[in-house]
N, C-alpha and C positions, 0 to 999 in steps of 0.2 A: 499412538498420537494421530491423530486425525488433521487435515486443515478444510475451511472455508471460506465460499467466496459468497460475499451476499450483495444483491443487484435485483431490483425491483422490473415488473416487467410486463407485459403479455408476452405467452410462449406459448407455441406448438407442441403438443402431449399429447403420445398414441403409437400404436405399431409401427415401427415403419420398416420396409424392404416387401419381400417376397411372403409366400407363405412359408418357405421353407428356405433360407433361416430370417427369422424378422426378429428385429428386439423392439422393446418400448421405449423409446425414450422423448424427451424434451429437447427440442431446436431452435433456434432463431438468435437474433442480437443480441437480448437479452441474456440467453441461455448462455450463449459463446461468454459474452463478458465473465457474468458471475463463474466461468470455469477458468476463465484468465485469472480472476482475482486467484482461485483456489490454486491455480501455480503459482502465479507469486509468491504466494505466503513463504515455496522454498528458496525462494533468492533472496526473502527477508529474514526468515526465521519468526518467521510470526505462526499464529496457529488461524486466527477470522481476521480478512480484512473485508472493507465494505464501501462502495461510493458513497459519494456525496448526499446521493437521493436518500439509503438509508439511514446514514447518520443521520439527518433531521427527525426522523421518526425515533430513533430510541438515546438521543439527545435528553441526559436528564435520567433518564431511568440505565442506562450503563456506561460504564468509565470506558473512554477511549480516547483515542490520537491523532492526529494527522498523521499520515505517513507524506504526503505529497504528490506532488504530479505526476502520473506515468501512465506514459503510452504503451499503452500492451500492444502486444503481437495479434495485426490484424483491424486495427483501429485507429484513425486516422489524427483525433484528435487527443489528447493526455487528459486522463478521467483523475479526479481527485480522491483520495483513497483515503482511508481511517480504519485502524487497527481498533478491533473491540477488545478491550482489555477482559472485560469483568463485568460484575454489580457495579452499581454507584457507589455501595459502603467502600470501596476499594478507591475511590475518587481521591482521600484525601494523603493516604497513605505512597501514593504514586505519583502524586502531583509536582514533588522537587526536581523529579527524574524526566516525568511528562511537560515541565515548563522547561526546562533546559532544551530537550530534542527540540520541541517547537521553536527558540530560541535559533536552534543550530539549523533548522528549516530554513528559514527569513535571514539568516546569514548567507548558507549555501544560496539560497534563489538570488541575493542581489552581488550575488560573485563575491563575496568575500569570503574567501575559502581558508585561508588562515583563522579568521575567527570561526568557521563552521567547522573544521575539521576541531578546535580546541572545544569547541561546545560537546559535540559529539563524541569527543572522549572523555566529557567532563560527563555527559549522561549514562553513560557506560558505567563511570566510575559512582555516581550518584545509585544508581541502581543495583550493584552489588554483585552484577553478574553480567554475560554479556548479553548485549541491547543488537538484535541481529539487525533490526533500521540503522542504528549509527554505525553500525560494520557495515553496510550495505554503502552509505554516503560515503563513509571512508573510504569506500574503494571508488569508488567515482572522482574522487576531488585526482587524485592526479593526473589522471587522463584528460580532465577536464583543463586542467594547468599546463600541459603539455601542449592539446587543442583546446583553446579557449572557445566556447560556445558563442553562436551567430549573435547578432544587436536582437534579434526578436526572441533570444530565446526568455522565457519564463521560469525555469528551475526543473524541468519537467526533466525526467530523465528515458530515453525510449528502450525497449525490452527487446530484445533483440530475438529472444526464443521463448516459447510459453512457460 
């Protein structure tokens, strides 16, 4: 099993170090990002997630999700994210499971955590197996409950490690 982060970009690509020893690789913010998403994926249990930039572009041609706002490690501001699910044929087969989460999104974001944390165990139970985003919020709502988040916050949740 593999995971991926996908984030649109110009990047820096070519040798870099010494002559001895030098690797090849890709740098910059862009770079950085799309390798945060690709950690992510294991505190979600996802396999692709991807910003906001690329969801527009394959919007329509593959089924996916919100997962929600998070600030990765390193980043100042909370990038919006979306799990690629699939094809599009797969759109409609997934859709009772992927409107609930959403559902349990816009609950968690406006602090209502009693209905967010019921959504998200109802998405769980809609989908047949576990939903590692709704396990993901599920552990957020109590600490969240315990410390209620600031008047400015927006639902964003920060990453504390890559």
């Amino acid at each position: 099993r593999t995971r991926v982060g996908l984030h649109p970009g110009i990047v820096c690509v070519g040798n870099i170090g010494s002559e001895q020893p030098f690797d090849y690789a890709a740098v910059g913010e862009h770079t950085n990002l799309a390798s945060r998403l690709e950690g992510l994926n294991k505190h979600l249990g996802t396999g692709m997630l991807a910003t906001r930039e690329i969801q527009r572009v394959v919007e329509g041609q593959l089924t996916s999700r919100p997962i929600g706002l998070i600030q990765v490690k390193g980043f100042v501001r909370p990038i919006e994210i979306y799990e690629v699910l699939g094809p599009r044929e797969m759109a409609e087969a997934t859709r009772p499971w992927r409107e609930k989460f959403a559902e349990a999104l816009q609950h968690f974001r406006r602090r209502e955590f009693d209905a967010a944390e019921n959504a998200f165990q109802e998405t769980i139970r809609l989908r047949q197996q576990d939903d590692g985003p709704s396990s993901f919020y599920l552990n957020q709502i109590p600490e969240l409950r315990l410390h209620p988040p600031p008047a400015e916050w927006i639902g964003e949740v920060a990453m504390k490690e890559k």
